[in-house]
C-alpha positions as CSV (number, residue, x, y, z in Angstrom):
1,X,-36.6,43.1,34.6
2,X,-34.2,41.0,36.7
3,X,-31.5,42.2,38.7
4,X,-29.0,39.8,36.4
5,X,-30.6,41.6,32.7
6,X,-30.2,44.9,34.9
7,X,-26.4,44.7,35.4
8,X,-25.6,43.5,31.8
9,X,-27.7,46.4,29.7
10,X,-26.5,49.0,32.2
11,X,-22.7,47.4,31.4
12,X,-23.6,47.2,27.3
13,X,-25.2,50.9,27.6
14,X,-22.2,52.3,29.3
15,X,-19.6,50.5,26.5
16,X,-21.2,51.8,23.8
17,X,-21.4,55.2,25.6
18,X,-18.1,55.4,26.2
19,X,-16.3,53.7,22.9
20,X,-15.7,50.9,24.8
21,X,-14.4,48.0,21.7
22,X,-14.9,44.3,23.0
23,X,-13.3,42.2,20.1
24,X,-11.2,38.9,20.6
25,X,-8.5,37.8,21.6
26,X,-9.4,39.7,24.7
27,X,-7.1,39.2,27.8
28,X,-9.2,39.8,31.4
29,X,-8.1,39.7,34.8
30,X,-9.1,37.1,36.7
31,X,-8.3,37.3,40.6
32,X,-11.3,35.1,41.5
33,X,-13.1,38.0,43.9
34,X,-16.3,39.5,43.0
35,X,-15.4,42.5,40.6
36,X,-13.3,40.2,38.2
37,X,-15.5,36.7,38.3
38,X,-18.5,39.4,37.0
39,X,-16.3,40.7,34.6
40,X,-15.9,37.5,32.9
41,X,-19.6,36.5,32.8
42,X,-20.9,39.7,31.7
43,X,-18.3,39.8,29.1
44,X,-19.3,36.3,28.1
45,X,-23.2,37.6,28.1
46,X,-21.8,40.2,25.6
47,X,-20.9,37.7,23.7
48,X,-16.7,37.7,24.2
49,X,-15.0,35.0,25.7
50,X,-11.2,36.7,27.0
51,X,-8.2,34.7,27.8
52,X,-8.2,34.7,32.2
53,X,-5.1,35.7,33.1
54,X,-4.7,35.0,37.4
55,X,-1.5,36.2,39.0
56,X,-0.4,34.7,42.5
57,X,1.2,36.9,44.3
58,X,2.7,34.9,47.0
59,X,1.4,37.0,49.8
60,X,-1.4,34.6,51.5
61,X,0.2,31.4,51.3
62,X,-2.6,28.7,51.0
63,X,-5.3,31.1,50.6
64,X,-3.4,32.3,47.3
65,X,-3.1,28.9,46.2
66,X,-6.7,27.9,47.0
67,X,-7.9,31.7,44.7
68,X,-6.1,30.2,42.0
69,X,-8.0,26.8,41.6
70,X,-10.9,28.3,42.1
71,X,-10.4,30.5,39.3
72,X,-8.4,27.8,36.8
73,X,-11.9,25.3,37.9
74,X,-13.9,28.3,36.9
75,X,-12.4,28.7,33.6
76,X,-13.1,24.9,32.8
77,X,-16.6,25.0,33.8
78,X,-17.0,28.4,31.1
79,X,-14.9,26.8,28.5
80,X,-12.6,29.8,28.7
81,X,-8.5,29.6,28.3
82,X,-6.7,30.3,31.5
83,X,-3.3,31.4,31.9
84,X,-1.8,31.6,35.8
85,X,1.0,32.8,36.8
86,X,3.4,32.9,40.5
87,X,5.1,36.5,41.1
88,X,7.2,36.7,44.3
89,X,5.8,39.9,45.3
90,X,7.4,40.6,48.9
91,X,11.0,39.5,47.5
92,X,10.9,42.2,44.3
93,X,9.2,44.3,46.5
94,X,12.5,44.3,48.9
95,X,14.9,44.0,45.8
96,X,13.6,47.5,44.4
97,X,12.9,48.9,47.9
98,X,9.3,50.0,46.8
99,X,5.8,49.0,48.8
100,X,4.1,46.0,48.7
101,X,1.1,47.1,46.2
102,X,3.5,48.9,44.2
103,X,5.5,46.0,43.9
104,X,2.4,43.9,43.0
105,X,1.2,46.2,40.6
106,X,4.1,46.5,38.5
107,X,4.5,42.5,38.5
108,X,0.6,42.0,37.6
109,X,0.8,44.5,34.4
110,X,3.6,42.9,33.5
111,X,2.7,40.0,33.0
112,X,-0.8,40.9,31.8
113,X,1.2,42.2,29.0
114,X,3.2,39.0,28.5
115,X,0.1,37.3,28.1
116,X,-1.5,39.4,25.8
117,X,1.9,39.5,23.3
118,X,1.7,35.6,23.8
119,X,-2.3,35.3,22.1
120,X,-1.9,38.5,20.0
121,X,-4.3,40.7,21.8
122,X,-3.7,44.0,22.1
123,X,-6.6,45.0,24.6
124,X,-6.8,44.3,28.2
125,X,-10.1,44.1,30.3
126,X,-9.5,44.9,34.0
127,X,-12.8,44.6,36.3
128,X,-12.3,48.5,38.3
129,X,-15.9,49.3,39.3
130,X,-17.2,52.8,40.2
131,X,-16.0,52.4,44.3
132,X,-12.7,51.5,43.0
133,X,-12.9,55.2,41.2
134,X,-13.7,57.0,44.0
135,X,-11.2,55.5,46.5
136,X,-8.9,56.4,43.3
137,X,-9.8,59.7,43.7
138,X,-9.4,60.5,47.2
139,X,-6.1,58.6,47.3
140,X,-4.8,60.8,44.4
141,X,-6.3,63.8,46.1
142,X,-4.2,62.8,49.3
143,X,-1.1,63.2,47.4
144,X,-1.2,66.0,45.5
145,X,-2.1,64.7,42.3
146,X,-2.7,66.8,39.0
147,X,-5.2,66.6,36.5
148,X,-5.0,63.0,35.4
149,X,-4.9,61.9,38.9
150,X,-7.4,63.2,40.0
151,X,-9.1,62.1,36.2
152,X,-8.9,58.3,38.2
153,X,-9.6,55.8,37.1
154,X,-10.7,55.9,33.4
155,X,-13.2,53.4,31.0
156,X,-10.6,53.4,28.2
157,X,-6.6,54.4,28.3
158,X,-4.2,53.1,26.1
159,X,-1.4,51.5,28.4
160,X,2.1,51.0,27.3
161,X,1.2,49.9,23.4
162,X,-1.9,48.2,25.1
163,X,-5.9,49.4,25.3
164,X,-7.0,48.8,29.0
165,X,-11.0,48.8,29.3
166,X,-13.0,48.8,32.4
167,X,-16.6,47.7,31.4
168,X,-17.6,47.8,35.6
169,X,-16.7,50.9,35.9
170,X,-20.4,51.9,35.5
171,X,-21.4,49.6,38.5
172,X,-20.4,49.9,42.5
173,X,-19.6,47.3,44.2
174,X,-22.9,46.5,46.1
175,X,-24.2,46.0,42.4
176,X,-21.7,43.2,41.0
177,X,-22.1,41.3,44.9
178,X,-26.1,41.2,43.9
179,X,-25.2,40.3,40.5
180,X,-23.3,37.3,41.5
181,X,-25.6,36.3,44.5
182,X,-29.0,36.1,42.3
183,X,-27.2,34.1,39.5
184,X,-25.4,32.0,42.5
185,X,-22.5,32.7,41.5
186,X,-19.4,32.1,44.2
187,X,-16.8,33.8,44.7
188,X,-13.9,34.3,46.5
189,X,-12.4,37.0,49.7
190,X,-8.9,38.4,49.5
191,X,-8.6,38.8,53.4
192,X,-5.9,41.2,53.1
193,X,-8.7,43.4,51.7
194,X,-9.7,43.5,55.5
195,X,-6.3,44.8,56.3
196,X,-6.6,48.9,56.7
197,X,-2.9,49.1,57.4
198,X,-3.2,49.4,53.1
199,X,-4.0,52.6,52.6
200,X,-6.7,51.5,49.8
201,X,-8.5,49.6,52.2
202,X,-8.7,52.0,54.8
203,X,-9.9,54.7,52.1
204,X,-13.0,52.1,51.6
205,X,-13.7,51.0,55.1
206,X,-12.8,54.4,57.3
207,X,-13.2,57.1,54.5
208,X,-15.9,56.5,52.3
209,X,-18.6,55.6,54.5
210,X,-18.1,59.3,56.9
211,X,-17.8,61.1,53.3
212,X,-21.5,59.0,52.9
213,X,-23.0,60.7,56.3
214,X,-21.5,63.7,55.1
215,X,-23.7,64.0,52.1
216,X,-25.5,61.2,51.1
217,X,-24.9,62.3,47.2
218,X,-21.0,62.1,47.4
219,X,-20.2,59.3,45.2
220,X,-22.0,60.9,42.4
221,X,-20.4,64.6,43.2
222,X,-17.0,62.8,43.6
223,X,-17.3,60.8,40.2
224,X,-18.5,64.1,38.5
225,X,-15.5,65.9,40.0
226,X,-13.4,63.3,38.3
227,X,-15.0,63.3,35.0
228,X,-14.1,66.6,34.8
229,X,-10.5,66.1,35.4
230,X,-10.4,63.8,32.8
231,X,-11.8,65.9,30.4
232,X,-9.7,68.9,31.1
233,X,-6.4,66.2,31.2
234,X,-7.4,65.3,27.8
235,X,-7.4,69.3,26.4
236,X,-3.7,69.6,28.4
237,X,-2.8,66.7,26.8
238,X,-4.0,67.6,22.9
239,X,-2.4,71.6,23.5
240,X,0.6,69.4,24.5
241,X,0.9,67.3,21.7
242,X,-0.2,69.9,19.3
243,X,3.1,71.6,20.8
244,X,5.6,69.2,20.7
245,X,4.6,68.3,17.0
246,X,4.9,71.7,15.6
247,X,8.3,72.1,17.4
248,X,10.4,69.6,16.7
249,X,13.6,71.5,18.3
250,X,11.5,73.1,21.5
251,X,13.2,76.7,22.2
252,X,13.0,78.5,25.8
253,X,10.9,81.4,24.2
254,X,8.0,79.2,23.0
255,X,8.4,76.9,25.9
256,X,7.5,80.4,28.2
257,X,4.7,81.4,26.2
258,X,2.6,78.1,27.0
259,X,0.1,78.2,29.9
260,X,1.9,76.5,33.0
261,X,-0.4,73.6,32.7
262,X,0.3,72.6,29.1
263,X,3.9,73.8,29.7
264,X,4.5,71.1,32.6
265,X,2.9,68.5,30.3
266,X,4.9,69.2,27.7
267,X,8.0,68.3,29.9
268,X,6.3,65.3,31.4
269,X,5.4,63.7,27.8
270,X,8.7,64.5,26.7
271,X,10.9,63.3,29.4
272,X,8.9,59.8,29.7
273,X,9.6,59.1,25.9
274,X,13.0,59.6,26.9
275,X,13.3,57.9,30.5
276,X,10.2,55.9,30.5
277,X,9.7,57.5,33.9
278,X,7.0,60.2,35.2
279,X,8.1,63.3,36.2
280,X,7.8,64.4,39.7
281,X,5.7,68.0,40.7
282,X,9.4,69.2,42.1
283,X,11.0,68.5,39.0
284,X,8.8,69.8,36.9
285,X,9.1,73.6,38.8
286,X,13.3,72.7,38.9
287,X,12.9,72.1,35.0
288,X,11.0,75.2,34.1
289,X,13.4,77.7,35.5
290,X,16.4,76.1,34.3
291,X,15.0,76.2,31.1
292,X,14.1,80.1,31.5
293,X,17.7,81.3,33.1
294,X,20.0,78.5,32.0
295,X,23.3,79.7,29.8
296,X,23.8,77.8,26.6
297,X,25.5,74.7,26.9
298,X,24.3,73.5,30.2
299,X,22.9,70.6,31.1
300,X,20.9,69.7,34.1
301,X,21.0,66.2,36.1
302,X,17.9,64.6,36.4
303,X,16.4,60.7,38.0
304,X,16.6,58.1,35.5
305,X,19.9,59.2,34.3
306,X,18.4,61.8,32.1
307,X,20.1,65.1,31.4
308,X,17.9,68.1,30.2
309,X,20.6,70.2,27.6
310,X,20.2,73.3,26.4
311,X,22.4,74.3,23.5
312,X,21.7,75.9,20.0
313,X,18.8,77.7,21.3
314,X,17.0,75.0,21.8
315,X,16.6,71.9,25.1
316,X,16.2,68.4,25.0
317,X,16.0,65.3,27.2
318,X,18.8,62.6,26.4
319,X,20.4,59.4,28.0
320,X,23.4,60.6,30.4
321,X,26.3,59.8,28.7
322,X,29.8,59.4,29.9
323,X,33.2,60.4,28.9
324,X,34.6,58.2,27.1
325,X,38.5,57.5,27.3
326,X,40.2,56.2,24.7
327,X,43.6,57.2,23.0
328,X,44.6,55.1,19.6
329,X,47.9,55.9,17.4
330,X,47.4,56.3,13.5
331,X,49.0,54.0,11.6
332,X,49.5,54.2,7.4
333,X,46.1,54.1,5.8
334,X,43.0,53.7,6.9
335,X,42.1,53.9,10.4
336,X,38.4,53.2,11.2
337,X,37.0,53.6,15.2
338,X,33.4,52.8,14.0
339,X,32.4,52.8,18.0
340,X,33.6,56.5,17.5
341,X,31.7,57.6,14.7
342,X,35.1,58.3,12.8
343,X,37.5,57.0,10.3
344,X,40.5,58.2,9.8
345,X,43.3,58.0,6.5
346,X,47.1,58.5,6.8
347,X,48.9,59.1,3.6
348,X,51.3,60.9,1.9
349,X,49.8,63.4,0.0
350,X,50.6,62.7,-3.3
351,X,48.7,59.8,-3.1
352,X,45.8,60.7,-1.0
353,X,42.6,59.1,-2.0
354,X,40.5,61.5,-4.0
355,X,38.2,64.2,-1.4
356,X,35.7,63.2,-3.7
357,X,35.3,59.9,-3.5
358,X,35.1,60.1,0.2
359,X,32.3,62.7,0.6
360,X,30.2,60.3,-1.6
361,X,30.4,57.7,1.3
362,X,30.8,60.0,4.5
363,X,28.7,62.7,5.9
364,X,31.8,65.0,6.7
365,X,35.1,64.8,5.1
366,X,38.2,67.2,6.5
367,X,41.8,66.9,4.8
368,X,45.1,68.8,7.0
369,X,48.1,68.3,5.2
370,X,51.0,68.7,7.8
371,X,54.9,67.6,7.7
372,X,56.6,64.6,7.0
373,X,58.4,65.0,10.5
374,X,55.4,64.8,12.5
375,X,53.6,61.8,10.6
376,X,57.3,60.5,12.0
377,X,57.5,61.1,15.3
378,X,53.8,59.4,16.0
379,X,50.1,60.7,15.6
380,X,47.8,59.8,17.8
381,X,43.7,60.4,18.4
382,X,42.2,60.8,21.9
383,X,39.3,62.3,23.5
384,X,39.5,65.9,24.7
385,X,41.0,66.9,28.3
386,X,39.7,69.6,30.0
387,X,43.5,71.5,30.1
388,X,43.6,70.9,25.9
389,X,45.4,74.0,24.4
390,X,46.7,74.7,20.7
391,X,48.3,77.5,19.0
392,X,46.8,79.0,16.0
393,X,46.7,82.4,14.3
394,X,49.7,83.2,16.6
395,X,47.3,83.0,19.7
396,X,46.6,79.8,22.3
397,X,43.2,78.7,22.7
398,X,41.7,76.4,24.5
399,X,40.1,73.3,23.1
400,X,37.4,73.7,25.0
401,X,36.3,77.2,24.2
402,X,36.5,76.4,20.5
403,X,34.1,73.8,20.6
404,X,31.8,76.0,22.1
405,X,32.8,78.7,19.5
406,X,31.7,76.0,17.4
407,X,28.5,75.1,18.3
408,X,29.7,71.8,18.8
409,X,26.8,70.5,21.2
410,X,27.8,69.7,24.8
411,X,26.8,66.3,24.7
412,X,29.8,65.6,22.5
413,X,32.3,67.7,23.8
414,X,33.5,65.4,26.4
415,X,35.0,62.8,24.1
416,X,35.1,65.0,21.2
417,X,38.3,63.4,19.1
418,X,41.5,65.5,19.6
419,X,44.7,65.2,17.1
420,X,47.9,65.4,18.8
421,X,51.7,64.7,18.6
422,X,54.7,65.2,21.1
423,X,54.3,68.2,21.2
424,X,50.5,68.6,22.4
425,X,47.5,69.0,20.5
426,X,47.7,68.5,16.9
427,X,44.9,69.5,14.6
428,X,40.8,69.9,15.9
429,X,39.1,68.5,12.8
430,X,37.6,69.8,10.9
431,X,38.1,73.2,12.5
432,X,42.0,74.2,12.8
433,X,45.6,72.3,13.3
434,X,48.0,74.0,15.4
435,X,51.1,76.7,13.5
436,X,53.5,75.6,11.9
437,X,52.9,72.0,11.6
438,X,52.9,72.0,7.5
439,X,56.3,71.7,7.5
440,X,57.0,70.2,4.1
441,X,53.4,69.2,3.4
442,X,53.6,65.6,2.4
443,X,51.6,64.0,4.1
444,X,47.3,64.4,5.1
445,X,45.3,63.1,7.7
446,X,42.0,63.0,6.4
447,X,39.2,63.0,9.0
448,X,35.6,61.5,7.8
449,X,32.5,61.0,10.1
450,X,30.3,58.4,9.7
451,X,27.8,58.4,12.0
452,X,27.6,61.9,13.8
């Protein structure tokens, strides 16, 4: 059998063996090198013709420019739709002070996505081939990297609402250049691929050949090593999930029962649905004991402008919120702060609209009648200071202690709304108003949330 017939029924075997779905609109990657300009034909041989998507990334000048007419005259010859596109990769590289192939890896998925939103596909073929795995590997491996790391690079991962496929990843990279030279296919050379100064390239050119006269078998060990990864990631990652959907609320004492391994994926799933972020190994260790020893109510700073809280027996990631300052005087009727999640009615009691008819529209309805004298002298609403006191029961507390006494949950207590008058602090709704401030009892302030 030809080399060509070789290359495709090895790529169709491994698809089928590894669930690999190839079903239009398809989006492919199409940088004009060897690895993606097979990509395309073997997927045409399979009988799918993807959309090419080619990103410039304005690092090689002419040589950039001269990849991506190669690869738009390619893409005529085929018949196949091609989509290009010009990322400025050294100036958002400098802009989020990251390295240049992070910065171009962030700008290429990007706008692979774009393109696959704009022709409705919601798979992504990439042309990784089995080299690319293992310099995956020991790159990951160089860093510290856990389970999925060192998992690599994998046939089928579901990206950011997106499958990503990798139907090469069966083949090396000394099969696709002998695919392409017995159909005479050209193709084209990244020279910055010659460049070991990235740390990719010296992994392939220094590394991998000394791991080769090492033991002549190490590609295989290495891409068994990583299948294992994988497959153990995937059991931390179903124990994990299995977890977090049984326990809604997570608590300290089930959180400490899990094996460290699920336990740290727990926390990494959970704070990327908050954050969108990954989780460092530091964190993760920082996390873990603050969840074991922290008092309730605390709350613990973390990148992203995440906060880890732990109240009510239970933790959570959330948004970082800030205090907000705001101070509004109550008028006659009906005061509504819908930014504040509250309204709030001033009448005289007699004609107070009916409890009833308000707890049929809000979630929490609190009525203080107090004296005509205060209403009088001014009312006002503001959120809470940290030096808030009010007498009641014949003893001062603080504002801030009863909130706790309340289980109110810290993320609220900063601009939790405070009642006050002249004199200081008012009423706490719906919890207690300060002695003596009934007076004659004409008139209610009537405190509904809406939104809480």
């Amino acid at each position: 059998m030809p080399r060509t017939a070789d290359l495709v029924a090895k790529v169709r075997e491994y698809i089928a063996a590894k669930g690999i779905g190839l079903k239009e609109p398809l989006v492919a990657g199409l940088s004009g090198g060897a690895d993606s300009v097979c990509l395309l034909l073997v997927l045409q041989k399979l009988g799918v013709t993807p959309v090419c998507v080619h990103i410039n990334h304005m690092i090689r000048g002419k040589e950039a420019d001269r990849d991506e007419e190669f690869c738009r005259s390619l893409c005529e010859k085929l018949g196949v739709k091609f989509v290009s596109y010009k990322c400025n990769v050294p100036e958002y590289a400098k802009e989020k002070g990251i390295g240049t192939e992070e910065a171009a890896r962030e700008m290429r998925w990007a706008r692979f996505y774009e393109a696959a939103r704009r022709c409705g596909a919601k798979t992504i073929a990439v042309a990784h081939n089995r080299t690319d795995r293992l310099e995956t590997f020991l790159f990951n491996s160089s860093r510290g990297a856990g389970l999925r790391g060192l998992g690599s690079i994998l046939p089928v991962r579901e990206k950011d609402g997106f499958t990503v496929i990798r139907p090469l990843l069966c083949a090396d990279k000394q099969e696709i250049t002998a695919y392409l030279d017995s159909i005479g296919q050209p193709y084209v050379h990244d020279s910055t691929n010659d460049d070991t100064d990235y740390t990719r390239n010296y992994i392939r050119k220094e590394l991998l050949p000394r791991f080769g006269r090492v033991n002549p078998a190490f590609a295989s060990n290495m891409e068994r090593s990583a299948d294992a990864a994988a497959e153990a990631d995937e059991f931390v990652e179903s124990c994990a999930l299995d977890y977090i959907s049984s326990h809604e609320r997570p608590d300290p004492v089930s959180f400490s029962s899990l094996h460290a391994c699920v336990a740290s994926r727990v926390l990494s799933i959970l704070y990327n649905r908050q954050s969108g972020s990954e989780l460092s190994f530091a964190h993760v260790g920082i996390i873990t004991e603050f969840i074991k020893t922290a008092e309730n109510g605390k709350r613990l700073n973390l990148p992203s402008g995440t906060d880890l809280i732990i109240e009510n027996g239970v933790f959570r990631f959330a948004a970082r919120t800030y205090n907000r300052e705001y101070r509004y005087v109550l008028t006659p009727g009906l005061n509504r702060f819908a930014d504040l999640g509250f309204d709030v009615y001033v009448e005289a009691a007699d004609d107070a609209v009916s409890l009833c008819e308000l707890k049929n529209i809000y979630k929490l309805v609190k009525r203080f009648i107090i004296s005509s004298d205060i209403i009088k002298d001014g009312v006002y609403v503001r959120n809470r200071a940290g030096s808030d006191r009010l007498v009641y029961g014949g003893m001062t507390h603080t504002v801030k202690k009863l909130l706790s006494e309340k289980k109110v949950p810290s993320s609220r207590r900063g601009d939790y709304p405070v009642f006050c008058d002249k004199r200081g602090v008012l009423c706490i709704m719906p919890f207690v108003s300060r002695d003596g401030c009934r007076g004659d009892e004409k008139y209610s302030i009537t405190y509904c949330e809406n939104s809480f």
